[in-house]
N, C-alpha and C positions, 0 to 999 in steps of 0.2 A: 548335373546335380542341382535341386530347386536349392536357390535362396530363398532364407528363414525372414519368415513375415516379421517385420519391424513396423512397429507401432507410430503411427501418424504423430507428428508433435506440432504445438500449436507454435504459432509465431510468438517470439519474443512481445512483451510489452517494451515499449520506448517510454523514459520519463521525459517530459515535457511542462514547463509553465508558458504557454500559448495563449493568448486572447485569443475568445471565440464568441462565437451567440450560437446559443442551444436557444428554439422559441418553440413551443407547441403548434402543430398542426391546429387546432380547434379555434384556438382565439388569436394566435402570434403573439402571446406573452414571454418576455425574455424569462429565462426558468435558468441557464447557468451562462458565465460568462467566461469562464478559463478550464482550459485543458491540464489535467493534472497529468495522463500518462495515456496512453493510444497504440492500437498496434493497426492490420490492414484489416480487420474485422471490426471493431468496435474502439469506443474511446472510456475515461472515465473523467467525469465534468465538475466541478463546481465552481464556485458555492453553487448550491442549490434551491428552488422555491419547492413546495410539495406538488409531486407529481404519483402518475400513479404509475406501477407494473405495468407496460405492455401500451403505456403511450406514444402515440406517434411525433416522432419531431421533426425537426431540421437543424442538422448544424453547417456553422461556416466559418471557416478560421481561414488565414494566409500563412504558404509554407515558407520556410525558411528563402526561398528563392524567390519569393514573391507571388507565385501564383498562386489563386484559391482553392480551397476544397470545400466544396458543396456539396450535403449528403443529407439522404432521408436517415434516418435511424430510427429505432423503438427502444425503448427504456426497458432494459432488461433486470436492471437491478437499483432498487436506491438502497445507498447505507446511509443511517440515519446518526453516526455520531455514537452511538451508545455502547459500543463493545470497546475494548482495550486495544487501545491503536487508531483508533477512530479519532476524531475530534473534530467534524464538520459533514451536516450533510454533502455525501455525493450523488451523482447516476453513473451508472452506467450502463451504455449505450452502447447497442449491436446496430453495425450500419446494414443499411437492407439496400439501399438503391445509388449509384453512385456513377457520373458519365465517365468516358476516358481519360478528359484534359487532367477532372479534379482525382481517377484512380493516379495516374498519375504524379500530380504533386503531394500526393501522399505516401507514395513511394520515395520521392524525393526530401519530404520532412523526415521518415521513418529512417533513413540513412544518414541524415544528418543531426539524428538524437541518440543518446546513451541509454542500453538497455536499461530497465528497473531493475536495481537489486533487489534481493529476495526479503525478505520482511525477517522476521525473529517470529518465531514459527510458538515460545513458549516462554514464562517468566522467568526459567534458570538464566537461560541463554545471555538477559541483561545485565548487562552491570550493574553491580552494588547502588544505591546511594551513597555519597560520603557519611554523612551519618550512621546509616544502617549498621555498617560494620562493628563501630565501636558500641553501638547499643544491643547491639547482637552477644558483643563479649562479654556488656555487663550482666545480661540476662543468663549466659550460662554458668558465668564464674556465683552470681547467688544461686544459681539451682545447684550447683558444688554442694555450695555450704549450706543450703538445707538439708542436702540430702548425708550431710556429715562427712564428705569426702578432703574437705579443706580448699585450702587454694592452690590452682594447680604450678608445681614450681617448674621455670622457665630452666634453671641451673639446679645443679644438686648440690643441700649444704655441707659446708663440709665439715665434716663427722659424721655424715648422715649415713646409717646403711644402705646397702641396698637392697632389695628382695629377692 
């Protein structure tokens, strides 16, 4: 009996605050200095200077053990700070070329960092502000009483029917 095709799944990201140097192939200007989170394919870097889509780098960080990782990479993505959740340009970086010693100690960083948790995917998911809540109640307790409903009672008084 064939076993049912199961769909390939990526490697986890690992979060990481790592010094590093990202520097472009063209000129060797340092473009980001720390590691925000990285898996065996790509990293995600900053701060960042302006780069563009599909520039070539080099990055190089020391793994937790001490040995280095040296790697060509291409800029696969920058976020620029402007969506919700953002708040700093980053790159991210797809590695393209990489020798054994530094596959290696990347192997050895990757196992001694803690996966990424998953983000909040939408705005219900957050928590309230403290404020929010309470200005949230004054704005429906007046639309009540525009709408001639009253104020809504917490307890029932007593004499009061009921309906």
């Amino acid at each position: 009996m064939p076993r049912a095709h199961r769909p390939l799944r990526r490697p986890a990201r690992r979060s990481a605050r790592v010094r590093c140097q990202v520097v472009r192939e063209r000129d060797f200007r340092l473009v980001a200095d720390q590691i925000v989170d990285f898996s065996p394919g790509g990293a995600l870097v900053g701060p960042a200077d302006p780069v563009l889509t599909g520039e070539r780098v080099f990055i190089s960080f020391a793994g937790p053990d001490g040995r280095w990782v040296d790697a060509e990479a291409t800029v696969a993505r920058v976020v620029h700070g402007r969506r919700h959740g953002e708040y700093t340009r980053l790159l991210g970086l797809s590695f393209e070329s990489m020798d054994v010693a530094s596959r290696r100690a990347l192997s050895a960083a990757l196992l001694a960092s803690i996966p990424t948790p998953p983000g909040a995917r939408c705005e219900r998911r957050l928590a309230p502000r403290v404020g929010d809540v309470e200005k949230d109640e004054r704005r429906s307790e007046s639309r009540r009483r525009a709408r001639g409903w009253g104020a809504r009672a917490s307890v029932a008084q007593p004499g009061a029917r009921s309906r």
